[in-house]
N, C-alpha and C positions, 0 to 999 in steps of 0.2 A: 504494500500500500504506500502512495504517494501522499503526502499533504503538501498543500504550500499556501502559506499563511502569508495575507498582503499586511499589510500597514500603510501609514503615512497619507491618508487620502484627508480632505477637508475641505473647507471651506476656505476660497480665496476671491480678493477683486480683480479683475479684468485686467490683465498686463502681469499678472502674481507670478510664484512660482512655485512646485510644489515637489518634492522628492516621494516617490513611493518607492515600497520594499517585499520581496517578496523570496520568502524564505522556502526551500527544499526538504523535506525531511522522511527518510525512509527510500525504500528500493526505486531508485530512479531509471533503473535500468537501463544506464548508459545514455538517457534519450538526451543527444546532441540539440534537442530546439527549447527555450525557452520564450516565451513572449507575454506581451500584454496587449490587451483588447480591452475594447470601452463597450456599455450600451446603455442609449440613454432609451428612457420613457420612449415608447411607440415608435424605438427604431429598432432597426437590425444593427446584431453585433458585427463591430468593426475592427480590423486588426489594427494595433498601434505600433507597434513595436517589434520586431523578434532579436534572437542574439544566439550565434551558434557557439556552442563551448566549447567546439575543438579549434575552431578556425576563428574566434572571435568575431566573426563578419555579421554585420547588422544588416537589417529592413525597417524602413520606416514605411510610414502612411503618408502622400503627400503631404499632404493637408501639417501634417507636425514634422515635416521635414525643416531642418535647421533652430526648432526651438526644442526638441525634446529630444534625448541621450539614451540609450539605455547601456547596460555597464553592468558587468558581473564579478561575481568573487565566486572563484568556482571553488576553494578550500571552504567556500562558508553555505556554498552550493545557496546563493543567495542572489538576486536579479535586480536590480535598481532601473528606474527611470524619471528622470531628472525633465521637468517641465517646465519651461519657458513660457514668456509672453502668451500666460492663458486665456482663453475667450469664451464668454458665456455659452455660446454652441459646445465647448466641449465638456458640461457638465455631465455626468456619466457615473454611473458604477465599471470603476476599472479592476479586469480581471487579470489575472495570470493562469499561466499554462505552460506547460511542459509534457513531449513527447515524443517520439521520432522525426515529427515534421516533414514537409515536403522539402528539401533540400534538393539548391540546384546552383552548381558553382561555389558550393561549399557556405551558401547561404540559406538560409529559413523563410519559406515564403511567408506571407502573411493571409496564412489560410486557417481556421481557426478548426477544421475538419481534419487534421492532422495530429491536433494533439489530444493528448488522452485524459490526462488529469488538470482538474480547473480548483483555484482556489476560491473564496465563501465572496471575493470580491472588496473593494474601498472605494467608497464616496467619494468622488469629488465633485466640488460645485464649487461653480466661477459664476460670481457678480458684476454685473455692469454699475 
């Protein structure tokens, strides 16, 4: 069994910044993709993020290309994503996940059908 516990989500104004965390714990079974996805009220989940653990190689979402990071500590088997110039459209319960992923070029696409285990999710909400 996998878990992976988020933290870090909350409440910010428009332009804010916010770090989330998302810890690994238990048989991960080698699965090279980690990532984070958002979904807000009456929409479909969207990929935000991924981060391959052998190749270190990211995918982002357009849309958060150049304000948000994601970054890992593989000894703490722990996943960060680091948010920038945040905008009310991106308020969301943001998840994480980890799986095999669809990997291509030694990177993790941002397909959310690929991974296996999902964590309980963190709030965030951005103010105008």
């Amino acid at each position: 069994q996998v878990q992976l516990v988020e933290s870090g989500g909350g409440s910010v104004q428009a332009g804010g910044s916010l770090r989330l965390s998302c810890a690994a714990s238990g048989n991960t079974y080698n699965w090279p993709c980690m990532g984070w996805f958002r979904q807000a009220p009456g929409k479909e989940r969207e990929g935000v993020a991924t981060i391959h653990s052998g190749t270190g190689s990211t995918s982002y979402a357009d849309s958060v290309k150049g304000r948000f990071t994601i970054s890992q500590d593989n000894a703490k088997k722990t996943v960060y994503l680091i948010m920038n110039s945040l905008k009310p459209e991106e308020t969301a319960m943001y998840y994480c996940a980890i799986g095999p992923g669809f990997v291509a070029s030694g990177v993790c696409r941002l397909d959310g059908r690929f991974f296996i285990n999902w964590g309980q999710g963190t709030q965030v909400t951005v103010s105008s």
